[in-house]
C-alpha positions in Angstrom: -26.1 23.0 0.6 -29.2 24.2 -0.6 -28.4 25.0 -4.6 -31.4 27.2 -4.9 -30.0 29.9 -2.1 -27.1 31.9 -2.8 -25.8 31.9 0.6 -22.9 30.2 -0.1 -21.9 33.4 -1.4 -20.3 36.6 0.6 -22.7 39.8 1.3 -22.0 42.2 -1.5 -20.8 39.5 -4.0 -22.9 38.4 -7.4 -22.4 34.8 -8.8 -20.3 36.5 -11.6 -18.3 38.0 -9.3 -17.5 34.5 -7.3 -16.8 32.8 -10.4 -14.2 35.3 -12.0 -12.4 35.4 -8.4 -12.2 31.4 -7.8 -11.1 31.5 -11.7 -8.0 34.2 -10.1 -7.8 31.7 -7.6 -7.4 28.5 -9.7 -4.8 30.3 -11.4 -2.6 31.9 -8.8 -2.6 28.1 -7.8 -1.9 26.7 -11.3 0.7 29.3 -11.8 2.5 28.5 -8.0 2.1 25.0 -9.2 4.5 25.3 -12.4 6.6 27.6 -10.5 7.4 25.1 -7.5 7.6 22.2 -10.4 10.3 24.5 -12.3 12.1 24.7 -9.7 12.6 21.1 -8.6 13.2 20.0 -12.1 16.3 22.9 -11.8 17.5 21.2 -8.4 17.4 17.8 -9.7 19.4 18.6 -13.4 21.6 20.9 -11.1 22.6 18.4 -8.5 22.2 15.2 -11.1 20.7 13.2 -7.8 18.3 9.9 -8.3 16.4 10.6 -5.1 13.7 8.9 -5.1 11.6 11.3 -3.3 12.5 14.4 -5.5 10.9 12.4 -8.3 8.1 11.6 -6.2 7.8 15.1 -5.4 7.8 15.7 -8.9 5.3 13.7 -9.7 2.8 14.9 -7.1 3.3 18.4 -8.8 2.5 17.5 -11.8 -0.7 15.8 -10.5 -1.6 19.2 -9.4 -0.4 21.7 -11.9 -3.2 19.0 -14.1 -5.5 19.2 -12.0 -5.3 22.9 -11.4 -5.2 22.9 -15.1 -8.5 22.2 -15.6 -10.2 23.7 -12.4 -8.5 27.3 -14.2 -9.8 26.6 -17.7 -13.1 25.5 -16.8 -13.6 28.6 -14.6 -12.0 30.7 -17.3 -14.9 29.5 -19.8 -17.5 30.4 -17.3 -15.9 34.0 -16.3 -16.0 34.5 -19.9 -19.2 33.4 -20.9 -20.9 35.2 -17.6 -19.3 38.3 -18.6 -19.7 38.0 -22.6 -21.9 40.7 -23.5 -23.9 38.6 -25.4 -24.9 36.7 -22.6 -25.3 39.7 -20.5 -27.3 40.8 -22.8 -29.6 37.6 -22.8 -30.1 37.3 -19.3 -30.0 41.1 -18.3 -27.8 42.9 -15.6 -30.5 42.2 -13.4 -30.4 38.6 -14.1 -29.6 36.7 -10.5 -26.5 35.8 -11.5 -25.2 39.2 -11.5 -27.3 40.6 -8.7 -25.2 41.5 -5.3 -26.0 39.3 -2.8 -27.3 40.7 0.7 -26.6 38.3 3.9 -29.3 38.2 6.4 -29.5 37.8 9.7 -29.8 33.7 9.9 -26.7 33.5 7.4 -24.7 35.9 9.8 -25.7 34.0 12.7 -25.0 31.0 10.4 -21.5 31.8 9.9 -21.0 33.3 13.6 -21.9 29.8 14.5 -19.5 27.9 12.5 -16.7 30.3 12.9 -17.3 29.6 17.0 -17.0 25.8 16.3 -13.9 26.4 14.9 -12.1 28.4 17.1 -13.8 26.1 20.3 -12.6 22.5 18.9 
């Protein structure tokens, strides 16, 4: 991916935008994470079982609810520094960062092409 484009970003969508909404993202995820982990901790005091795989399971939660862990704070620092109004300030609304992106025609196509591939394989 070419880092100095921004089409890895929707049309009508600023980088400040795409950061606060993988930050929702990250934790919705985070949050299902703990959830799902709750609950098998509730299953496996509630039934008292040694299953072997229940505590695996555990364990691969945890993994996640960590690493969702830190995917959600560090996109929670950036959300809030992008949309400090210090920083806004700084940089200025028009800034690129908070500029609305516009898809042209080779992006569409782009994405037309890759959505085909898809749906052929």
């Amino acid at each position: 991916m070419d880092n100095n484009r921004l089409s890895f970003l929707d049309d009508g969508q600023s980088i400040a935008l795409a950061v606060s909404q993988l930050h929702s993202y990250f934790q919705n995820a985070y949050s299902s994470y703990q959830v799902k982990h709750g609950q098998l901790v509730n299953k496996i005091r509630a039934t008292e079982t040694e299953d072997p795989d229940l505590y695996q399971e555990l364990q691969q939660l945890a993994e996640q609810i960590t690493l969702f862990s830190v995917l959600r704070d560090s996109l929670s620092i950036a959300d809030n520094v992008l949309q400090s109004s210090i920083i806004i300030k700084a940089l200025g609304l028009e800034a690129e960062v908070y500029q609305i992106h516009k898809e042209d025609e080779k992006e569409r196509s782009a994405e037309r092409d890759a959505r085909k591939r898809l749906t052929d394989s």
